[in-house]
C-alpha positions in Angstrom: 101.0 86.9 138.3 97.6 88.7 137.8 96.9 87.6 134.1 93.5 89.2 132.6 91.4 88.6 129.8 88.9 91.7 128.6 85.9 90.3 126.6 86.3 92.0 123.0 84.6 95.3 122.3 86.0 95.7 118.9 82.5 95.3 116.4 81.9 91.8 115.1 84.8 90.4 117.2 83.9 87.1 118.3 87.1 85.6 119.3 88.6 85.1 122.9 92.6 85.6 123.9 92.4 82.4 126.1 90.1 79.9 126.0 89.4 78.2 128.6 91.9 74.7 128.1 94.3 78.0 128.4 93.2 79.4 131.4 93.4 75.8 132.9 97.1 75.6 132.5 97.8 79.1 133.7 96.1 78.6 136.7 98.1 75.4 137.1 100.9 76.9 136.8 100.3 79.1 140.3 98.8 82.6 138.6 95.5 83.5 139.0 93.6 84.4 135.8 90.8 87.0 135.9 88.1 86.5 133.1 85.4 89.3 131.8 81.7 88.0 132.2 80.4 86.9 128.5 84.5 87.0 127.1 83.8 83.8 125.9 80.2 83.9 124.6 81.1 84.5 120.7 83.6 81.5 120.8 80.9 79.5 122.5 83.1 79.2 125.6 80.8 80.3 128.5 81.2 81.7 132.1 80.7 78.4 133.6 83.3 76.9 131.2 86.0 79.4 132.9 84.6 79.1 136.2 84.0 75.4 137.0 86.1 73.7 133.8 89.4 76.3 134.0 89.4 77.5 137.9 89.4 81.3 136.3 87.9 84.1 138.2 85.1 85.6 136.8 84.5 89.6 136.9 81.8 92.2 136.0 83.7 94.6 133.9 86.7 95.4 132.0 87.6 98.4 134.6 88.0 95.0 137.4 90.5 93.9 134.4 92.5 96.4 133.9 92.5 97.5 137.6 94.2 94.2 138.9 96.0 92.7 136.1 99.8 93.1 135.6 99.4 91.6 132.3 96.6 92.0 130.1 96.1 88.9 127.2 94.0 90.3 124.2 93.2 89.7 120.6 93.0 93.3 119.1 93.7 96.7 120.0 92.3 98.3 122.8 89.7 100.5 121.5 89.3 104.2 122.5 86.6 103.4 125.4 89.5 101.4 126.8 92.5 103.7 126.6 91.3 105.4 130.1 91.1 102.1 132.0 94.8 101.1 130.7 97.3 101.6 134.1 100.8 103.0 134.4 103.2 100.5 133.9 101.1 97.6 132.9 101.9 95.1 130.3 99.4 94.3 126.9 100.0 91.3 124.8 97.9 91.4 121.8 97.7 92.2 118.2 98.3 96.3 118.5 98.9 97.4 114.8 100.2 100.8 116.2 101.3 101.8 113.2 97.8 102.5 112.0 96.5 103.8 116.2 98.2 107.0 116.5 95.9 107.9 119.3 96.8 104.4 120.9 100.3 104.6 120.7 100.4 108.1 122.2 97.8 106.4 125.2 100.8 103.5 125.7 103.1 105.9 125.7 102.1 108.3 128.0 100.9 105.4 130.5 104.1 103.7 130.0 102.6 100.8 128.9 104.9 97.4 128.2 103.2 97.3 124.4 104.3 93.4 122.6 102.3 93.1 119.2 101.7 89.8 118.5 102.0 90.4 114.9 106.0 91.4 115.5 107.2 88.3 117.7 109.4 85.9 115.8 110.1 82.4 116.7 113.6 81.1 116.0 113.4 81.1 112.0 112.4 84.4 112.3 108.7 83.7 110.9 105.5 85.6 112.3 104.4 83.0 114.5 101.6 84.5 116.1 100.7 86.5 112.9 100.6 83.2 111.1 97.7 81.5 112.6 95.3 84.7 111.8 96.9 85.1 108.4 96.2 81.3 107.4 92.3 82.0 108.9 92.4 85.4 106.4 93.5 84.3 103.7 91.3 81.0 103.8 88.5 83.2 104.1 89.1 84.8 101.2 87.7 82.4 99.1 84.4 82.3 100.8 84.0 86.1 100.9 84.9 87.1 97.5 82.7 84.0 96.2 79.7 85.6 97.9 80.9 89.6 96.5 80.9 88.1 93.0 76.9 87.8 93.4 74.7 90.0 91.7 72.8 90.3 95.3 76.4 92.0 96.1 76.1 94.2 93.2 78.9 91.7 91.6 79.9 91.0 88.3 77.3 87.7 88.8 80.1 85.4 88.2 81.3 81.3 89.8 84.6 81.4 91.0 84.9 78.2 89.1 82.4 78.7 86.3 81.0 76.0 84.5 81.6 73.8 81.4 81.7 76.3 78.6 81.5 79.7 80.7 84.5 80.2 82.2 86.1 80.9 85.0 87.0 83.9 87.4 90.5 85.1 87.5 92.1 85.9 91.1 95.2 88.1 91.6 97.1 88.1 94.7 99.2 90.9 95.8 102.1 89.1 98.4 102.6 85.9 98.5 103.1 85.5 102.4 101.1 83.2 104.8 97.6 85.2 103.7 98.6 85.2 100.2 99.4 81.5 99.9 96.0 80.4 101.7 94.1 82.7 99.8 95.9 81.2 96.9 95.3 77.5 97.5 91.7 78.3 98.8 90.7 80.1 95.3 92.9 77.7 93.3 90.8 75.0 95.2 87.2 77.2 94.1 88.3 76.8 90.9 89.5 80.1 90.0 92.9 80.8 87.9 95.0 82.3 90.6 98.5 84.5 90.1 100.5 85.2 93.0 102.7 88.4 93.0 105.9 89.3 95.2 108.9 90.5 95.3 111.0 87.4 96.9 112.1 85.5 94.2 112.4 82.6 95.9 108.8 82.8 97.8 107.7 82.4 93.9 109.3 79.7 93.2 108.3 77.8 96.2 104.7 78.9 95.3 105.3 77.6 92.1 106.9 74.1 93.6 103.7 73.9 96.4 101.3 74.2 93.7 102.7 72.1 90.8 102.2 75.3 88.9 98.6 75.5 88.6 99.1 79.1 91.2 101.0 81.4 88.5 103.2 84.0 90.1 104.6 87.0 88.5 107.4 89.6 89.6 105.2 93.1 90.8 106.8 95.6 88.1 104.0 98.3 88.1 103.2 97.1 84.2 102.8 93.6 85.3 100.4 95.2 88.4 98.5 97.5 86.1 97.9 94.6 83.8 97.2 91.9 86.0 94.4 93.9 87.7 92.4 95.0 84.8 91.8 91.3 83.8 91.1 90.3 87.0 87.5 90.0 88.8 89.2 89.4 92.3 92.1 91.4 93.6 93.9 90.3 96.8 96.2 92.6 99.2 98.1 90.7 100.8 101.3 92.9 101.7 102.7 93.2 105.0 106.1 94.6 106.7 106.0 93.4 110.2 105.6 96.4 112.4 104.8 99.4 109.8 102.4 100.5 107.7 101.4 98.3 104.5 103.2 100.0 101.4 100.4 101.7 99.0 100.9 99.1 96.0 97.3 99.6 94.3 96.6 103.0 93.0 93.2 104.8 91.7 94.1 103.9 88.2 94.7 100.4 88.2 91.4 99.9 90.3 89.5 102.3 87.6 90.7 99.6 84.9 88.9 96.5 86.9 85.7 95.2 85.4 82.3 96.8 87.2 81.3 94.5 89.8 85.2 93.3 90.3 86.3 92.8 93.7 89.3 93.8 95.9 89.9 92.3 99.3 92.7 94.4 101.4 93.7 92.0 104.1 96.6 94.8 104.8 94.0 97.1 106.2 94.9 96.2 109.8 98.4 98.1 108.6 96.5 100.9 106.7 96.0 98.5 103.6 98.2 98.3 100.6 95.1 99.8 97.5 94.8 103.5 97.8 92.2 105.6 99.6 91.2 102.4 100.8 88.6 102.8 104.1 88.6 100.4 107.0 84.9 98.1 106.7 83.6 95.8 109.7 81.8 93.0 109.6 78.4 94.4 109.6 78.8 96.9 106.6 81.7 94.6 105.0 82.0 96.9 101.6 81.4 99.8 99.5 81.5 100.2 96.1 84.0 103.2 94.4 84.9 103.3 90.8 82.3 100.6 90.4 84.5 98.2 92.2 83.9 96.5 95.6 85.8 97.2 98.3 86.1 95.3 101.2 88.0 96.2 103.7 87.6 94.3 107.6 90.2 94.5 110.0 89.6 91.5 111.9 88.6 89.4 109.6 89.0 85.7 111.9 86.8 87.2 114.3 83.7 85.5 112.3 85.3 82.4 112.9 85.7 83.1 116.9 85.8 80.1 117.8 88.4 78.5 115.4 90.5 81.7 115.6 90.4 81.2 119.4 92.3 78.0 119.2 94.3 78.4 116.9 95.5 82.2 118.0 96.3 80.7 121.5 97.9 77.5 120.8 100.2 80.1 119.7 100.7 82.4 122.2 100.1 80.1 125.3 103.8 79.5 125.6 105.0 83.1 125.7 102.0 84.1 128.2 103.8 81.3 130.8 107.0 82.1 130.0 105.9 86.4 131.2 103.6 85.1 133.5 106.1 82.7 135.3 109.8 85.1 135.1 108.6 88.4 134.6 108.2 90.3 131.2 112.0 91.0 131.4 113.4 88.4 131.8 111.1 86.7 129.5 111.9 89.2 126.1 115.6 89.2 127.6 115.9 85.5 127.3 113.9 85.1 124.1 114.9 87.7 121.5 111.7 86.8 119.0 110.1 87.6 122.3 111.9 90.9 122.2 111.2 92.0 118.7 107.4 91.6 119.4 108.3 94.5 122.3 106.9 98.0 120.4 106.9 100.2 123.3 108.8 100.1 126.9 108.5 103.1 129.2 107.5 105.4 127.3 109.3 104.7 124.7 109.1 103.2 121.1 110.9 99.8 120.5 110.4 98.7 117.2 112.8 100.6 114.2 109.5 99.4 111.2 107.0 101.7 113.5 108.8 104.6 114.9 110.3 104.8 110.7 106.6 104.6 109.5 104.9 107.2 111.5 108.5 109.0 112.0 109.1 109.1 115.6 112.3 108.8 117.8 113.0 104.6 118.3 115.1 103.8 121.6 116.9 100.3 121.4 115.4 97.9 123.4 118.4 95.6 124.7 120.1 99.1 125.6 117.1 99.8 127.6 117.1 96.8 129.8 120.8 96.6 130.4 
């Protein structure tokens, strides 16, 4: 197979879909992999390292890409300079977050495009998997990023995570206590901030509770316990996600009006629309704004300052499901896999996944009904 491998073109995206140790084994395994000039640049991977070290080919432009590849390996979303190089038929493995791309999901289905979200494949125990490496690199980061917004160079409330002897020290709510909440939770808790986890699963609680010896505190999300948790709280977390649609608005105008001037929220649901209210997608570049004297910060690709890191981890992941479509076809591969199959959000025109075609209320077609 014709695998390809776009540089990124989303702002402040610095990570790769295959590095080259990647590349290497696919072009083991008989495919030939065609690589972007510079795709590897902001995950210090160069040309040469593709060329000589992986036996890749290296081309020019994306439109070389996505002219010859039957499969096309990304990190995020094609962006709208993109959506008129895409080809009938053709297959794109990455994170797609269609839920929250209208104008992408009506490109992939028009073009018929094979559309499998990483952030909707489940391995056997039904977990995230290739969500999970991102959301460990998220939430980790969210230590480091609200520990710099605190500042008063950030127009923070000029406060320590930790504090010191006698001052005290910041308090840290998270909203979902899933793979970005608990690393954001262990991360802060490790700052030295008091932390309290939210969520609904009773049982996610508890194990927070068990991994953390109790030093996390975790709380059931009644809209009281929200409200009050929030106004006490000089960093607020969103960390709610339901794989495949858009992120449920948990945080209203209200509660954030309550926070403390110079508080902080941090929605890592923005990729899914984001779980505070009126919320507006940042980058990298122009991370935050301030409304209701509260800063909001908002990336949606937040690993990609960490491209390198992100790189390896994201495709130790998904090395094993490129092979397996690379090497038997992308039918046979979701037909024979079904965590494969529920990663599978659009298929000839059609939408595959129930979460996204509920969320933005379109027609879903059932995928095993479609290949048989």
């Amino acid at each position: 197979m014709i695998i390809g491998v776009p540089r990124e073109i989303k702002p402040d995206e610095n990570r790769v879909s295959l590095p080259p140790d990647k590349v290497e084994v696919l072009v083991t395994d008989g495919h030939k992999v065609l690589v972007e000039s510079g795709a590897g640049e902001g995950s210090r991977f160069s040309d040469d390292n593709y060329l000589y070290g992986a036996g890749a080919t290296i081309v020019s432009s994306p439109a070389e890409i996505y002219g010859s590849a039957e499969l096309i390996v990304k990190v995020k979303e094609p962006q709208p300079s993109e959506f008129e190089l895409i080809q009938h038929g053709q297959t794109i493995f990455t994170y797609l977050h269609l839920a929250a791309e209208p104008d992408l999901l009506e490109c992939m289905l028009e073009k018929n495009v094979t559309g499998i979200a990483y952030e909707t494949v489940e391995d056997r125990q039904g977990r995230l998997c290739l969500l999970h490496p991102m959301s460990e690199i998220a939430g980790r980061l969210v230590s480091q990023v609200s520990a710099r917004l605190l500042t008063n160079i950030e127009q923070g409330v000029g406060k320590l995570l930790s504090g010191v002897p006698g001052s005290g020290n910041c308090s840290a709510f998270i909203i979902g206590g899933g793979t970005v909440g608990l690393n954001a939770a262990m991360a802060l808790m490790g700052a030295g901030a008091d932390v309290t986890v939210a969520d609904i699963n009773l049982d996610r609680i508890r194990e927070i509770d068990t991994l953390t010896k109790g030093q996390v505190k975790t709380i059931y999300p009644t809209p009281a316990a929200l409200a009050e948790k929030i106004s006490h709280s000089e960093v607020v977390v969103g960390a709610v996600l339901v794989p495949g649609a858009k992120a449920p608005r948990i945080v209203n105008r209200d509660m954030v009006k309550e926070m403390m001037p110079g508080g902080v929220i941090i929605d890592v649901a923005i990729d899914q629309g984001g779980c505070v209210d009126d919320i507006k997608p940042t980058s990298h570049q122009n991370p935050t704004y301030i409304q209701d004297d509260v800063i909001h910060y908002a990336v949606t690709n937040m690993p990609g300052i960490v491209g390198h890191t992100a790189s390896i981890s994201l495709s130790n992941a998904t090395l094993p499901y490129v092979r397996s479509i690379a090497s038997i076809g992308v039918e046979k591969a979701v037909t024979s896999d079904p965590g494969l199959a529920k990663g599978v959000n659009t298929l000839n025109g059609h939408i595959t996944h129930p979460a996204l075609a509920e969320s933005l209320s379109m027609t879903f077609q059932d995928l095993e009904e479609m290949l048989s």
